[in-house]
KOLDOKE-292550 format. One record per atom (N, C-alpha, C): residue number from 1; x, y, z; residue in three letters. Coordinates in nm, 2 decimals, padded with zeros to 4 digits. Last residue first. Layout:
// KOLDOKE-292550
R	roke	xx	yy	zz	vexke
R	NUM	X	Y	Z	ALA
...
END
This chain:
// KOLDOKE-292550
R	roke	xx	yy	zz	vexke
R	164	01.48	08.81	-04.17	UNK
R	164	01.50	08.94	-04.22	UNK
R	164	01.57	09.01	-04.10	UNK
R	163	01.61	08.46	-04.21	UNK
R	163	01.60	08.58	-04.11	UNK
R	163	01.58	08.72	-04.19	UNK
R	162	01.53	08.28	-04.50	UNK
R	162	01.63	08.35	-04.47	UNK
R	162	01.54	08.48	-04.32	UNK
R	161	01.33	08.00	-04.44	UNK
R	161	01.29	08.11	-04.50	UNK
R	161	01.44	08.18	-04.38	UNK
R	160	01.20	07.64	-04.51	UNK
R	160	01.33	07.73	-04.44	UNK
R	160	01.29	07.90	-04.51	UNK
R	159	00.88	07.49	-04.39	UNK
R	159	00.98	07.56	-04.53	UNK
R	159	01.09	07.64	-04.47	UNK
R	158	00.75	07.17	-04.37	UNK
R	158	00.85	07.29	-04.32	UNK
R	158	00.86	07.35	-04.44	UNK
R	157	00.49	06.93	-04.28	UNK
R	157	00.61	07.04	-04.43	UNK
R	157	00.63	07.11	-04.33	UNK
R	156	00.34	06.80	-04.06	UNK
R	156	00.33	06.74	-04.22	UNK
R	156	00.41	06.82	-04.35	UNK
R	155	00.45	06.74	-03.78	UNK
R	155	00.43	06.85	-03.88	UNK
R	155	00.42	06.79	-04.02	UNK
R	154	00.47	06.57	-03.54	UNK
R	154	00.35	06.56	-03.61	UNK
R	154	00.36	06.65	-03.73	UNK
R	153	00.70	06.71	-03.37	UNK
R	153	00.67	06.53	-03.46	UNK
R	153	00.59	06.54	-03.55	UNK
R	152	00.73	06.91	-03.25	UNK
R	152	00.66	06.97	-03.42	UNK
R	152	00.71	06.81	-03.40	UNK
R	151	00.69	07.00	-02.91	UNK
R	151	00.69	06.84	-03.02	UNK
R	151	00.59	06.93	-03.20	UNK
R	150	00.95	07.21	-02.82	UNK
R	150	00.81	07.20	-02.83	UNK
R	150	00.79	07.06	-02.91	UNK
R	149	01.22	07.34	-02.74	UNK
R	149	01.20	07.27	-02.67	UNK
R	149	00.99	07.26	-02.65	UNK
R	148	01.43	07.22	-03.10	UNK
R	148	01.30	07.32	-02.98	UNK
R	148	01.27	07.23	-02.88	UNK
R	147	01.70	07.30	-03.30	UNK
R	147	01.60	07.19	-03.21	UNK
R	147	01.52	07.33	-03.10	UNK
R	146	01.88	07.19	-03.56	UNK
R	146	01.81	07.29	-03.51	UNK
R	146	01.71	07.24	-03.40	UNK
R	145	02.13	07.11	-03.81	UNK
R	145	02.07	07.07	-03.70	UNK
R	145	02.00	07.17	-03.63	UNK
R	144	02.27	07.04	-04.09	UNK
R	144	02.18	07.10	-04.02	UNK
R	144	02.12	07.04	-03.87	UNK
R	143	02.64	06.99	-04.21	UNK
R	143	02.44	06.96	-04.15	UNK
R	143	02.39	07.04	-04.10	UNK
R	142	02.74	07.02	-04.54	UNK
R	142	02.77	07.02	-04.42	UNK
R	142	02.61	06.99	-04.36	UNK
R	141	02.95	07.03	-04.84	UNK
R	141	02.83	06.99	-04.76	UNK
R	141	02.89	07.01	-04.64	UNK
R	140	03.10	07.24	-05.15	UNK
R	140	03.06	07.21	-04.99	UNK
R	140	02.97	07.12	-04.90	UNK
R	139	03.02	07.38	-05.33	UNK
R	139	03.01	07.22	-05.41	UNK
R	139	03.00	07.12	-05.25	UNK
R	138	03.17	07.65	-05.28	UNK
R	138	03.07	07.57	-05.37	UNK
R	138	03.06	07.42	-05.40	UNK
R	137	03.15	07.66	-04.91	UNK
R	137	03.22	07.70	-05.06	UNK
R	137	03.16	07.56	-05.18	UNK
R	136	02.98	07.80	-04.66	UNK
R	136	02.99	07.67	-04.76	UNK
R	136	03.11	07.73	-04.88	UNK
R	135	02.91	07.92	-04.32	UNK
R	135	02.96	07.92	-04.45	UNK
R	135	03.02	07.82	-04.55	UNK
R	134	02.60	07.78	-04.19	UNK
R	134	02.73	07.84	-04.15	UNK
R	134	02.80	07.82	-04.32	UNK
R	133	02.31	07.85	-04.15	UNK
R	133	02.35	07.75	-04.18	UNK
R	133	02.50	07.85	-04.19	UNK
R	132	02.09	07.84	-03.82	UNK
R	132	02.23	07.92	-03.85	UNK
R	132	02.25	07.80	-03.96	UNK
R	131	01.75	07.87	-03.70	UNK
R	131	01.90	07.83	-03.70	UNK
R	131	02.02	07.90	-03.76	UNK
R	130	01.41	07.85	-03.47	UNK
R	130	01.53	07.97	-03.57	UNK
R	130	01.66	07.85	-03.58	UNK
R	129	01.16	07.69	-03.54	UNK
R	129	01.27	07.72	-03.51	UNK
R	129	01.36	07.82	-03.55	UNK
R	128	00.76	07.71	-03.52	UNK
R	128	00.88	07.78	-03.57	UNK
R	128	01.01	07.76	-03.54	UNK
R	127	00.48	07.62	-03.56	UNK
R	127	00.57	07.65	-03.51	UNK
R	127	00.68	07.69	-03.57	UNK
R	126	00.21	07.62	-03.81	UNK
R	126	00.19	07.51	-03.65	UNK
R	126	00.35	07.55	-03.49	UNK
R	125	00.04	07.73	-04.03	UNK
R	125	00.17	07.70	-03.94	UNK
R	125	00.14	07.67	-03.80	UNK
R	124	-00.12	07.52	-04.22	UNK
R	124	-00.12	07.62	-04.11	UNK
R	124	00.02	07.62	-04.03	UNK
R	123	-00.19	07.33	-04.42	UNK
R	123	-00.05	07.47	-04.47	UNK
R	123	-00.01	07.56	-04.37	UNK
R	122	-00.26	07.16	-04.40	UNK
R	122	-00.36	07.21	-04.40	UNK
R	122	-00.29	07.36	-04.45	UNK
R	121	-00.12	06.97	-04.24	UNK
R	121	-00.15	06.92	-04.40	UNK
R	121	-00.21	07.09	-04.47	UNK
R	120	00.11	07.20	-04.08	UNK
R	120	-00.04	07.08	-04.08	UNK
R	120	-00.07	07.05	-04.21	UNK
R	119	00.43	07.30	-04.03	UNK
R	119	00.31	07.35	-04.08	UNK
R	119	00.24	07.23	-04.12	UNK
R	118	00.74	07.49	-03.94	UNK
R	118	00.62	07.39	-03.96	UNK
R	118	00.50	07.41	-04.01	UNK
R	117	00.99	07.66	-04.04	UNK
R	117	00.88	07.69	-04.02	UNK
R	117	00.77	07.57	-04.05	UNK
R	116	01.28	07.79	-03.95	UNK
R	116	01.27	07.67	-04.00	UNK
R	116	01.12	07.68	-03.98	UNK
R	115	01.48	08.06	-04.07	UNK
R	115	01.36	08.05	-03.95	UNK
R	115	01.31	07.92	-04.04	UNK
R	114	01.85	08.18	-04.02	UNK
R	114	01.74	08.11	-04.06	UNK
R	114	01.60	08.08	-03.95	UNK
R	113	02.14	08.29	-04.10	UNK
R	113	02.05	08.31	-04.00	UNK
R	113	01.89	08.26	-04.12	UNK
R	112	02.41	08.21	-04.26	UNK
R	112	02.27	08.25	-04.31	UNK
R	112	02.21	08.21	-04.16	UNK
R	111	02.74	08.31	-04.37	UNK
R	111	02.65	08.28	-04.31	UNK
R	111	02.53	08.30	-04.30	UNK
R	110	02.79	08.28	-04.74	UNK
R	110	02.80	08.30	-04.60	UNK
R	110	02.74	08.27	-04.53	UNK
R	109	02.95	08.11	-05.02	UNK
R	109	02.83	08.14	-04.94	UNK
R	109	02.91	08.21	-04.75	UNK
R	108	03.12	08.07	-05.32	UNK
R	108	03.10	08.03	-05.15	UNK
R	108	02.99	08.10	-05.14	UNK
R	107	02.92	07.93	-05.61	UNK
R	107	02.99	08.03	-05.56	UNK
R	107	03.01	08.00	-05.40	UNK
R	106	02.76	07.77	-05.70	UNK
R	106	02.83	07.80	-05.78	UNK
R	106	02.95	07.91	-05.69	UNK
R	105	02.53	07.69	-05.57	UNK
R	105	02.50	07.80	-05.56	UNK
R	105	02.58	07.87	-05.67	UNK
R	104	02.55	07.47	-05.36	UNK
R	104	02.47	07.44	-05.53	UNK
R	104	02.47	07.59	-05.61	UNK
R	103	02.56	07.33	-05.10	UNK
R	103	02.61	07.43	-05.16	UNK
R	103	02.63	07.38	-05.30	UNK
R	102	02.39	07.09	-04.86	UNK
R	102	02.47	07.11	-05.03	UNK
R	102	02.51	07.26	-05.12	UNK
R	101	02.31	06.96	-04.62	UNK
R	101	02.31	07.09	-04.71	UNK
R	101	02.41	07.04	-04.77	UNK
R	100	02.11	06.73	-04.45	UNK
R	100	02.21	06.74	-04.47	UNK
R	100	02.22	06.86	-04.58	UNK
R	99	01.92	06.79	-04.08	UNK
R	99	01.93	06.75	-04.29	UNK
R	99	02.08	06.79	-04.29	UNK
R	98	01.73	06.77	-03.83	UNK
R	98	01.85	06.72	-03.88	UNK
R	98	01.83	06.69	-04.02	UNK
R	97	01.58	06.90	-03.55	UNK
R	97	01.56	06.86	-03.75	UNK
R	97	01.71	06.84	-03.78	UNK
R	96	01.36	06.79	-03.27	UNK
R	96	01.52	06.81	-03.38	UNK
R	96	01.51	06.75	-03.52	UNK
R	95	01.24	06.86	-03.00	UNK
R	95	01.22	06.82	-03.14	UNK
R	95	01.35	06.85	-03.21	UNK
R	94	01.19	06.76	-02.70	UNK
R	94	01.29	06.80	-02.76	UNK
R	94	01.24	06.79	-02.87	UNK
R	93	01.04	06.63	-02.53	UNK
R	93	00.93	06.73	-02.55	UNK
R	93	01.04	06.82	-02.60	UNK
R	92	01.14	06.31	-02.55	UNK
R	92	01.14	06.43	-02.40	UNK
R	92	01.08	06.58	-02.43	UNK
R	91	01.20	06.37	-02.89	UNK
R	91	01.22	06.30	-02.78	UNK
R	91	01.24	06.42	-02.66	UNK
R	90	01.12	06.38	-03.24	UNK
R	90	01.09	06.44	-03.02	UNK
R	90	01.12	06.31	-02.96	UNK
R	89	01.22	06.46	-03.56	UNK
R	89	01.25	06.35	-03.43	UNK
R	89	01.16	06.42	-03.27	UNK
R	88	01.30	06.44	-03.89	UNK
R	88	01.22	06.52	-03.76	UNK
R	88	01.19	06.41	-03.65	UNK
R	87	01.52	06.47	-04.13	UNK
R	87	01.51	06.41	-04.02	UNK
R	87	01.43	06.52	-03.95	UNK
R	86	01.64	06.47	-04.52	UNK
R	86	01.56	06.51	-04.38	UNK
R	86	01.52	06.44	-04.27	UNK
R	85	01.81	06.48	-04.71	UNK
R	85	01.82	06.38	-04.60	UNK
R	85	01.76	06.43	-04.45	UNK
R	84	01.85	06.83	-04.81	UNK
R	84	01.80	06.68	-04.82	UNK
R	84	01.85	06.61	-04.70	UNK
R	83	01.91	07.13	-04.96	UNK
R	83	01.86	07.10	-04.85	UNK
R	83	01.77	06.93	-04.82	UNK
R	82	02.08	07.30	-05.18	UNK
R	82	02.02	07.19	-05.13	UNK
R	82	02.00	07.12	-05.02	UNK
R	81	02.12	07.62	-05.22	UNK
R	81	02.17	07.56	-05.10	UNK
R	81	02.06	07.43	-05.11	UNK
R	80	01.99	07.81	-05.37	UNK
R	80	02.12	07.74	-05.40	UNK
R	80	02.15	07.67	-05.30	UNK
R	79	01.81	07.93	-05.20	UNK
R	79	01.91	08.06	-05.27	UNK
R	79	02.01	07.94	-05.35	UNK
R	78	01.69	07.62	-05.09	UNK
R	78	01.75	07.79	-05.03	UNK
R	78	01.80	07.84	-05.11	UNK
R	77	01.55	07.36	-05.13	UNK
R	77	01.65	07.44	-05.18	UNK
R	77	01.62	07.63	-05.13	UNK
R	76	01.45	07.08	-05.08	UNK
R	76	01.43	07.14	-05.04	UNK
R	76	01.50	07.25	-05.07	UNK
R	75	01.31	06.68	-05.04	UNK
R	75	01.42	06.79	-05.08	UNK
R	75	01.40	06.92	-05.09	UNK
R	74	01.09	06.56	-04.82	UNK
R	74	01.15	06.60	-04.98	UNK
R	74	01.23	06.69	-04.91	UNK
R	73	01.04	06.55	-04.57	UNK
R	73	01.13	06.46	-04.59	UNK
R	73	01.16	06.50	-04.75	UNK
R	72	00.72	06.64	-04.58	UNK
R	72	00.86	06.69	-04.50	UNK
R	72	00.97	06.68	-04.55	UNK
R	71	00.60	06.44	-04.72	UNK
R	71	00.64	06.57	-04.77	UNK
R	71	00.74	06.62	-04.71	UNK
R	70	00.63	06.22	-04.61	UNK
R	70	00.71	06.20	-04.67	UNK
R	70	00.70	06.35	-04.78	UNK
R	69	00.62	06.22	-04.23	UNK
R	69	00.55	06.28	-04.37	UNK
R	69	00.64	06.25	-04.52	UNK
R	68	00.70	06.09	-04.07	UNK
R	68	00.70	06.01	-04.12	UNK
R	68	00.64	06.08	-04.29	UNK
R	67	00.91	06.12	-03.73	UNK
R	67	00.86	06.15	-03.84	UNK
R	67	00.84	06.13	-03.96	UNK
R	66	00.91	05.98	-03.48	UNK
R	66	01.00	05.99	-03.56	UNK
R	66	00.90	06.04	-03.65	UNK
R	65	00.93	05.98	-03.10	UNK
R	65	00.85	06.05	-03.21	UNK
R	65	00.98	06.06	-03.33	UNK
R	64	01.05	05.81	-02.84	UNK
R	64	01.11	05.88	-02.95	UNK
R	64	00.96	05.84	-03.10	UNK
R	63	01.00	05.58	-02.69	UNK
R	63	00.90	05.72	-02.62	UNK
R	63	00.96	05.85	-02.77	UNK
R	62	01.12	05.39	-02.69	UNK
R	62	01.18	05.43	-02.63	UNK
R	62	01.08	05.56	-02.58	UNK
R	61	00.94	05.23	-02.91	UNK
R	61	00.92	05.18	-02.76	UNK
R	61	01.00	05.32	-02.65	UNK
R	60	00.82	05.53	-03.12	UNK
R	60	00.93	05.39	-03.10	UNK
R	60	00.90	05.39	-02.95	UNK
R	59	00.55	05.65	-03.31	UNK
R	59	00.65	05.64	-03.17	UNK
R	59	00.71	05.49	-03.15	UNK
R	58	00.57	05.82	-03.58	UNK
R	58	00.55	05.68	-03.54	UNK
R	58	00.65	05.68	-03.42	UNK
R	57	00.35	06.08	-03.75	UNK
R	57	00.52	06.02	-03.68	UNK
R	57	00.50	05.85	-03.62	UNK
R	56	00.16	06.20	-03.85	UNK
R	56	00.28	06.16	-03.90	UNK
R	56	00.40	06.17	-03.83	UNK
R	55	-00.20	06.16	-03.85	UNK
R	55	-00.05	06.16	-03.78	UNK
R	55	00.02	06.11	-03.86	UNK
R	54	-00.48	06.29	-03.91	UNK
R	54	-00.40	06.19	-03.93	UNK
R	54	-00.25	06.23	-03.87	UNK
R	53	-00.82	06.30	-03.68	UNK
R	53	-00.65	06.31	-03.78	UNK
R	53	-00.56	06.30	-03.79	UNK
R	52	-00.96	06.14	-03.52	UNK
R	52	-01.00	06.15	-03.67	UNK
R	52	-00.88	06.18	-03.76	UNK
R	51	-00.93	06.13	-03.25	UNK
R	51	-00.99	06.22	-03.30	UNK
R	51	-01.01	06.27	-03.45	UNK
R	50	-00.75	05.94	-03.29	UNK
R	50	-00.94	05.86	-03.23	UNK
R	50	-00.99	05.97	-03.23	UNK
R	49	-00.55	05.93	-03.56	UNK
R	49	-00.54	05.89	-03.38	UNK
R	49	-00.74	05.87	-03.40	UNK
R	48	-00.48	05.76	-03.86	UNK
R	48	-00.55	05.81	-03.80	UNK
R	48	-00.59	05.82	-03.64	UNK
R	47	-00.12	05.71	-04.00	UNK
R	47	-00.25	05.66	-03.92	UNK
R	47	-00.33	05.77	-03.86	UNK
R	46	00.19	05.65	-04.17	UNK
R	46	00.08	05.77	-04.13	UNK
R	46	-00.05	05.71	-04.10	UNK
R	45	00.31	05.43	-04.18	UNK
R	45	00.38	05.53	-04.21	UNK
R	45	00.30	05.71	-04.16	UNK
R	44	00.28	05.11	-03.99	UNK
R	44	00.22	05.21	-04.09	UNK
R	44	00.29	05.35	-04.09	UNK
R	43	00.44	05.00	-03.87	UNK
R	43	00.51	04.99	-03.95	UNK
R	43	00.42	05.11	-04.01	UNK
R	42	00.29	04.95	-03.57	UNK
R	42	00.40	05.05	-03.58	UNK
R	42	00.44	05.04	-03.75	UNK
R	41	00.19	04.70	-03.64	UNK
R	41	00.08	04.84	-03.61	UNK
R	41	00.18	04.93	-03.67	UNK
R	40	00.40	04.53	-03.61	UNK
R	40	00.32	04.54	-03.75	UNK
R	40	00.27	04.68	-03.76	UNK
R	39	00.45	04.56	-03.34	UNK
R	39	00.56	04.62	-03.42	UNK
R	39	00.48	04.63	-03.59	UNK
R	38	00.26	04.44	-03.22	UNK
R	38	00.29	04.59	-03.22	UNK
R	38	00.33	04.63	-03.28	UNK
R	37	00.24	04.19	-03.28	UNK
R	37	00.16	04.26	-03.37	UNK
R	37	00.14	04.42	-03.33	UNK
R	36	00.49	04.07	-03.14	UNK
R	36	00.49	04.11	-03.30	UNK
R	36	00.38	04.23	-03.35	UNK
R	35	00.34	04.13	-02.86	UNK
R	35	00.48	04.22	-02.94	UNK
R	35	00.49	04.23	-03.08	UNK
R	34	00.20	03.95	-02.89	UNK
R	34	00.13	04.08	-02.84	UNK
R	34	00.29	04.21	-02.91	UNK
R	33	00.35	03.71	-02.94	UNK
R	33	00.27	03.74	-03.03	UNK
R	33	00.23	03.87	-03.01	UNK
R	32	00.48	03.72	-02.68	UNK
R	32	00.59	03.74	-02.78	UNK
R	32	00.47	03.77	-02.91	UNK
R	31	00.31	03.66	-02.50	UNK
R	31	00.34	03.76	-02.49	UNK
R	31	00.40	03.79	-02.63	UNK
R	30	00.24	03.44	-02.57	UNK
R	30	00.13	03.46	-02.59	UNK
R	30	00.17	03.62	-02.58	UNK
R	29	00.42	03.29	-02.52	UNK
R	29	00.41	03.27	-02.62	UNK
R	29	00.31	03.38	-02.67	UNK
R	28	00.42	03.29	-02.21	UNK
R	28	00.52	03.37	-02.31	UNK
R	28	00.49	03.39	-02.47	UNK
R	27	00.15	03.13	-02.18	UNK
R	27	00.17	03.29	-02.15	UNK
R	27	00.23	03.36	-02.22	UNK
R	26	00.26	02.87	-02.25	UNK
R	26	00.12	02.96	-02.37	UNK
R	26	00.13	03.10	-02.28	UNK
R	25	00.45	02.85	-02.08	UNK
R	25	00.47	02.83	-02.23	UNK
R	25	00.36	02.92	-02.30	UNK
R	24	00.32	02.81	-01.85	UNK
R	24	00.41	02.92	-01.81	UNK
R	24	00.46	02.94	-02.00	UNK
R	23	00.13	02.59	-01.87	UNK
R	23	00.07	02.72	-01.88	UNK
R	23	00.16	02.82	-01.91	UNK
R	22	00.32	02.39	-01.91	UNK
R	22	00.22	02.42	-02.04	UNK
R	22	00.19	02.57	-01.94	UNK
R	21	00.43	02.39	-01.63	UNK
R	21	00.49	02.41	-01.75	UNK
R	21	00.43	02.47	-01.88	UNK
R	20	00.17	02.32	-01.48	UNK
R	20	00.26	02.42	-01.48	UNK
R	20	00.38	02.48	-01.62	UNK
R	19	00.18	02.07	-01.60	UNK
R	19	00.05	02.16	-01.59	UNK
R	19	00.13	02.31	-01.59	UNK
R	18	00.39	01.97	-01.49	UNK
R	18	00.35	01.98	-01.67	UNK
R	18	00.27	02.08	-01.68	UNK
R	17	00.32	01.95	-01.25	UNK
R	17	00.45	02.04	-01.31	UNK
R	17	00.46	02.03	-01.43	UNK
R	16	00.11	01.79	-01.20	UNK
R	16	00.11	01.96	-01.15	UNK
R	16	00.19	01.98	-01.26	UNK
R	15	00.20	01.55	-01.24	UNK
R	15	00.10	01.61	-01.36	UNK
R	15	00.10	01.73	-01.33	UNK
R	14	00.43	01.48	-01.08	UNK
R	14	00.47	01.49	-01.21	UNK
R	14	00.36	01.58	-01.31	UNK
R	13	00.25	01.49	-00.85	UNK
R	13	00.34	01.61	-00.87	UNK
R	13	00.38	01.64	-00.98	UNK
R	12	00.10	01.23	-00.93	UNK
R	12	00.02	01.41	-00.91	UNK
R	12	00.15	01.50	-00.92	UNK
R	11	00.28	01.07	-00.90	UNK
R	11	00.26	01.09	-00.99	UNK
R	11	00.16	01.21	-01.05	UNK
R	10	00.38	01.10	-00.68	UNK
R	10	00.46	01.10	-00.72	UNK
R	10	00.40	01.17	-00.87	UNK
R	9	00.11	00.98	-00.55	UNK
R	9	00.19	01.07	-00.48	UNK
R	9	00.25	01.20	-00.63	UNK
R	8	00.16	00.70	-00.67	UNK
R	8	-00.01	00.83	-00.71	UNK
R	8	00.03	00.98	-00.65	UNK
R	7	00.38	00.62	-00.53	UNK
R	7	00.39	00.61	-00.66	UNK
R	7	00.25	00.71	-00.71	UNK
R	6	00.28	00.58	-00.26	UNK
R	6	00.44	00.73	-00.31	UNK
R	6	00.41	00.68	-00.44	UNK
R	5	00.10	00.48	-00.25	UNK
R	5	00.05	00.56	-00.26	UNK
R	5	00.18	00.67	-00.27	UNK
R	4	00.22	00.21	-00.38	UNK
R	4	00.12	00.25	-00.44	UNK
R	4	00.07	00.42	-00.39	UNK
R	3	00.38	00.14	-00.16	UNK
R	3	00.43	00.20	-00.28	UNK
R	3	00.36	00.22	-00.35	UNK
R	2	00.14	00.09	00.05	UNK
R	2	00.26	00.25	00.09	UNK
R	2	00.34	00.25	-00.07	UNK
R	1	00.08	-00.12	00.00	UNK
R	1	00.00	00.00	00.00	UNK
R	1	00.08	00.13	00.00	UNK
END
């Protein structure tokens, strides 16, 4: 009697800990699926929030707003000064435009005080940076960089326009 009841003993523990197992398996599994089908969500380039309009940025896990207008992101020209490889970013309620310049102009260039100007599908301006692009000689590249402490993530075009 007694090896009969360490053997039904023995053998409830063995079925607990399968039991156990199988569940602690379909949880993970079940987590790792909740993640893919985040990362799909995230791939859309422009989405509608729950107040109907449309957004153009896509937030990364880290809390970083990347910007996704692909108007923004065209190319862009100042006096001669090619203006491409556009980048709009917030992070922490920082926004930063980052592009790369081209001096196209045929000639050096000086310094240029600048107003970098956002704006909604809708053409409205929405905000403003000031920057500096600093002196080129012809054919020259160099970056841009310019940052606020407001979220333009969402801006659907900018236009650069020379400081009066």
């Amino acid at each position: 009697m007694k090896t009969s009841k360490k053997n039904l003993i023995l053998l409830l523990i063995v079925v607990v800990l399968v039991i156990i197992i199988m569940i602690f398996f379909v949880v993970m599994n079940r987590k790792g699926k909740d993640t893919n089908e985040n990362v799909v969500e995230n791939n859309d380039t422009n989405f509608t929030d729950q107040e109907g309009e449309t957004q153009f940025y896509e937030e990364l896990e880290d809390g970083t707003k990347v910007n996704t207008s692909e108007k923004l992101k065209e190319t862009k020209i100042l006096n001669g000064l090619e203006i491409k490889n556009i980048q709009l970013t917030n992070k922490n309620n920082q926004s930063m435009l980052l592009a790369e310049i081209e001096n196209k102009t045929g000639k050096e260039t000086q310094e240029i005080l600048i107003n970098v100007i956002f704006s909604d599908k809708e053409g409205n301006q929405i905000g403003k940076i000031g920057g500096m692009i600093a002196p080129l000689k012809d054919g020259e590249k160099t970056k841009l960089s310019s940052s606020s402490m407001k979220d333009y993530s969402n801006a659907y075009n900018f236009e650069i326009k020379i400081k009066e």
